[in-house]
Phi, psi and omega in degrees: 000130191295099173254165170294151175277158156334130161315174183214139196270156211262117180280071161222241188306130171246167158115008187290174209273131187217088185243088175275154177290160185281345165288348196284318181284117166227167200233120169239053176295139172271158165340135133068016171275351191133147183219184227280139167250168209301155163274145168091005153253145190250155195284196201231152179312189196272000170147217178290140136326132186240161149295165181157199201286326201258143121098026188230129173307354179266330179262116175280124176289172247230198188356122175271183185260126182339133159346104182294339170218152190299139166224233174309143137090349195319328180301325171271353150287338173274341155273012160259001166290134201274154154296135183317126153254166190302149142287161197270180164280129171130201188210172173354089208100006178262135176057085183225359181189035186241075164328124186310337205259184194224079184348135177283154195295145188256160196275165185281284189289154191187137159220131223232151186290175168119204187290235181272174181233158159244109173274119158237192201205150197244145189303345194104216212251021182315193063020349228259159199260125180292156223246152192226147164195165190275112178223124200261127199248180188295325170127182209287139168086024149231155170285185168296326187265034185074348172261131156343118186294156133316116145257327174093357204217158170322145174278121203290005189276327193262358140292325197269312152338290190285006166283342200244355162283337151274027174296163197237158172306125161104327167292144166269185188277118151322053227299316187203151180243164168205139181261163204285314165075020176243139174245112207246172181290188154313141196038035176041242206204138134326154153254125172234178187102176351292106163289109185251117184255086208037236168243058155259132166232154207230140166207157196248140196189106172105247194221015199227131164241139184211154182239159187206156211277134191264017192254312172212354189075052157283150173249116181280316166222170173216170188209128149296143195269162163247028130216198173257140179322119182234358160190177202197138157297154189281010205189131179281210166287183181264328157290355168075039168262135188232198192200106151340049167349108181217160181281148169262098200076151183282026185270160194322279185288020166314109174310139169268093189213021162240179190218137252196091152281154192227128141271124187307338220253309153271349169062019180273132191252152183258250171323156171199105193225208189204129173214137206322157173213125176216173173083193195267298201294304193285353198285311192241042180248155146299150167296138182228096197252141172188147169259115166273083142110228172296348211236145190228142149224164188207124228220143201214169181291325175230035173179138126303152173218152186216139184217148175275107164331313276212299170204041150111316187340129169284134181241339191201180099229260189308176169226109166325136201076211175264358163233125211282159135311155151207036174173128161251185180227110196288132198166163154310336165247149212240116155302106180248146171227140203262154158210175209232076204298130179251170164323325192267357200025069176244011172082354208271002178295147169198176213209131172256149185211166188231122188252160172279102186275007178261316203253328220028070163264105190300124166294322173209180170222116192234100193284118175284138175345152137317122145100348161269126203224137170284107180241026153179169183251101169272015177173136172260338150219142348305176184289092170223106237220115162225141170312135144228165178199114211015281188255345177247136174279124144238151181248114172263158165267122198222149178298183176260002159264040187062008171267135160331107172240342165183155202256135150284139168253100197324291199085235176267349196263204157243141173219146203238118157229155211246129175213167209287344180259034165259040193260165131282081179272185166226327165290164171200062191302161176278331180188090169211089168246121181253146182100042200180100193195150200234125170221203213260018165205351156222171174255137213221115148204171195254146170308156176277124160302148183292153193253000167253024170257149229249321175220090199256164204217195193184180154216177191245143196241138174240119179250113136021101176298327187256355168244350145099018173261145147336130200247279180228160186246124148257151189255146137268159223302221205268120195114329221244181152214129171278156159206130201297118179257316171176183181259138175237124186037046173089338181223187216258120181248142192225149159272127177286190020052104155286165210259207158292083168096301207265152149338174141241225186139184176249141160244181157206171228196109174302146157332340194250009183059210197131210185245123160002157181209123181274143154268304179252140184237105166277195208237146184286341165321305169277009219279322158338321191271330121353274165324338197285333190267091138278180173077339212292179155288117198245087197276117138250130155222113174076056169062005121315139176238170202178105185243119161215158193261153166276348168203146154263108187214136166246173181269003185194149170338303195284322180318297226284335181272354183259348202290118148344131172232355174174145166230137159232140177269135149189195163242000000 
């Protein structure tokens, strides 16, 4: 049965009154993680900075911001939008991913463009490890077997040449363009990813995972799935192992209840298994996936199961008593959000807990207001979390020991970060948010542009982790939209937007703000094409940008296989 998606807490003015009682908080802290610190002094992050999803040059964050005026692909965001529908009862992740519409039959084969491959191929629907092999194919806009893809489009290595023969002093280079090069189901495919794993950036589509050269876009391998893909953690391993969502089997109504290791690095798939989904809340709740350390969960409205990446071993699932996770948040410390079969068994008690990801044993609790549903994580350090209730927003800040340390305070102005549900996906993780980033003395997000303006523009707001006011505003440039990605060395890195004629890049900015400074520039040459990723995704590393769409859908074959599916810039 077709349900509507899941409310969304509403991006514009945040800050309505979120004064929880001292009772609301209780506390388990483990040994020597840390305690209540005295009042009016606020504690300190969760430790040394670690690498991980938030504020680390190794993980690049995830969603860009919508197009400011329709461009490349405009046909295809206006057919994937849906009519708004009533919300359902419940809170974050209930019913998030049981689509309206009713996938069309999938094609057998896929091949994704580029180079040589690693193709497998699956045991059925065993348990069985899938079989891998080596192939050396020709090279981008080919298959494995020496033919030529059908694209319908121009050759894109000689596109991204005459963009970069209109570079301007100061520009980078368009380094590769790449099309989706797939004739997809009805209503076309997710994108997940980008994972970048040395100098591989890797993204998953359909029922194919593939990796490509962060250099030129060549495809160093690609691995058939043996169905298609319904979730992904947002951040692999530190080793670059990641875990799959995948359907069990291909009919319309194929559950998303089996799970696919990957290694990223090699494109090799290992393990493979299938775990239960039974009752009304878990059958139409969405997957919700991310990896701590060694550990993948994977989180529905009324449970988690937890498995060791490294080899499959079930590490957890219920947890005593009546209240479940139904999302973490991937990093070295592993973050949850909880909800609560109530009298009315509608979910809507909820919780933040900080878990044990090998036993799952809770460490702490930090109980949310009544009537406040936890919908994403923008930083796990510090600890930063947002709230909705119905039409209202708020944003908290929490110690590292799960205690209150302060509300952000909006004002007047509205602001918007692009996060995955707010997208039409089918996963829906807790923390993969682009406009939003954090570090260990402020929260960085970006104002909403106005929408009936023609060349909207934005600013970026830095707020006091520990009084939850406003510090500074910087504006982007005139035309342009910033969006917050993470912190870096001390100062704060953003994606721009391209404008009309101009490019878009990464800027940053100091802790004490000021006017923007690019790092990076694309050439104004591209900036159509540029445009063209709304929605998208936004990888930087190592002097690389990366744009990829969360979906792909055309109004037609030839539309879904010419729509751009990734670029990159750098120099």
């Amino acid at each position: 049965m077709a349900q509507p998606p899941g409310r969304q807490p509403s991006q514009g003015s945040f800050g309505a009154p979120y004064d929880p009682p001292p009772e609301s908080v209780q506390q388990s802290p483990a040994p020597g993680y840390g305690s209540a610190p005295p009042p009016g002094q606020a504690a300190g992050p969760y430790g040394v900075p670690q690498p991980g999803p938030y504020n680390a040059p190794t993980q690049p964050g995830p969603y860009g911001y919508p197009s400011p005026r329709p461009g490349y692909g405009y046909q295809q965001q206006q057919q994937q939008q849906q009519p708004q529908q009533p919300p359902r009862p419940g809170g974050r992740g209930f019913f998030r991913g049981r689509r309206g519409a009713v996938i069309g039959a999938v094609l057998a084969v896929v091949l994704l463009a580029g180079g040589g491959i690693w193709f497998a191929t699956s045991g059925g629907d065993d348990e069985s490890k899938p079989t891998a092999k080596a192939s050396t194919g020709p090279g981008p806009g080919a298959t494995g077997d020496g033919k030529a893809e059908d694209r319908g489009t121009h050759d894109l290595r000689a596109e991204a040449d005459a963009l970069n023969a209109q570079r301007k002093p100061g520009e980078a280079k368009v380094l590769w363009l790449q099309e989706g090069g797939v004739d997809l189901p009805r209503n076309g495919s997710d994108v997940y990813g980008p994972w970048i794993v040395g100098d591989t950036v890797v993204k998953a589509m359909f029922h194919t995972v593939s990796g490509y050269s962060v250099t030129d876009g060549s495809r160093k391998w690609s691995l058939r799935m043996p169905s298609n893909l319904c979730a992904a953690p947002s951040q692999p391993t530190a080793d670059g192992k990641i875990v799959f969502g995948i359907k069990t089997g291909t009919a319309d109504d194929a559950l998303c209840n089996s799970l696919q290791m990957v290694d990223l690095t090699t494109g090799r798939a290992s393990w493979r298994k299938t775990y239960r989904r039974q009752g009304a809340w878990d059958l139409l709740s969405d997957v919700s996936m991310a990896i701590n350390g060694d550990t993948v969960t994977v989180g529905r409205t009324s449970r988690t199961d937890a498995f060791r990446v490294s080899d499959g071993t079930v590490l957890f699932g219920e947890l005593p008593g009546n209240c479940q996770p139904f999302g973490f948040a991937s990093g070295p410390v592993a973050i949850a959000a909880t909800s609560c079969r109530t009298a009315a068994d509608d979910h809507k008690e909820q919780q933040v807990q900080r878990i044990d990801p090998v036993t799952g044993e809770v460490r702490w609790t930090y109980k949310v207001k009544k009537g406040w549903e936890v919908a994403q994580f923008y930083s796990v350090s510090p600890l930063v979390v947002s709230l909705k209730q119905e039409d209202k927003w708020a944003i908290i800040v929490l110690n590292e020991n799960g205690t209150y340390r302060s509300q952000l305070v909006g004002g007047t102005d509205d602001y918007g970060t692009k996060c995955g549900g707010d997208l039409l996906t089918e996963g829906k993780n807790l923390d993969n948010c682009l406009g939003v980033a954090a570090d260990d003395r402020m929260v960085y997000l970006a104002t909403k542009p106005p929408e009936d303006d023609l060349t909207p523009t934005n600013k970026v707001v830095a707020f006091d982790l520990n009084t939850g006011q406003a510090k500074w505003k910087a504006a982007a440039p005139a035309g342009q939209i910033l969006m917050p990605i993470r912190t870096e060395d001390g100062r704060l890195l953003m994606y721009l937007a391209a404008g009309k004629n101009k490019g878009g890049g990464i800027a940053s900015l100091p802790p004490t703000g000021g006017t923007p400074q690019m790092v990076l520039r694309h050439p104004a040459a591209a900036s159509m094409v540029e445009r063209g990723f709304f929605d998208s995704r936004v990888a930087y590393q190592n002097g690389r940008c990366f744009l990829m769409h969360a979906r792909i859908s055309g109004i037609d074959d030839e539309d879904e296989k010419s729509m751009k599916s990734m670029a990159g810039f750098g120099s």
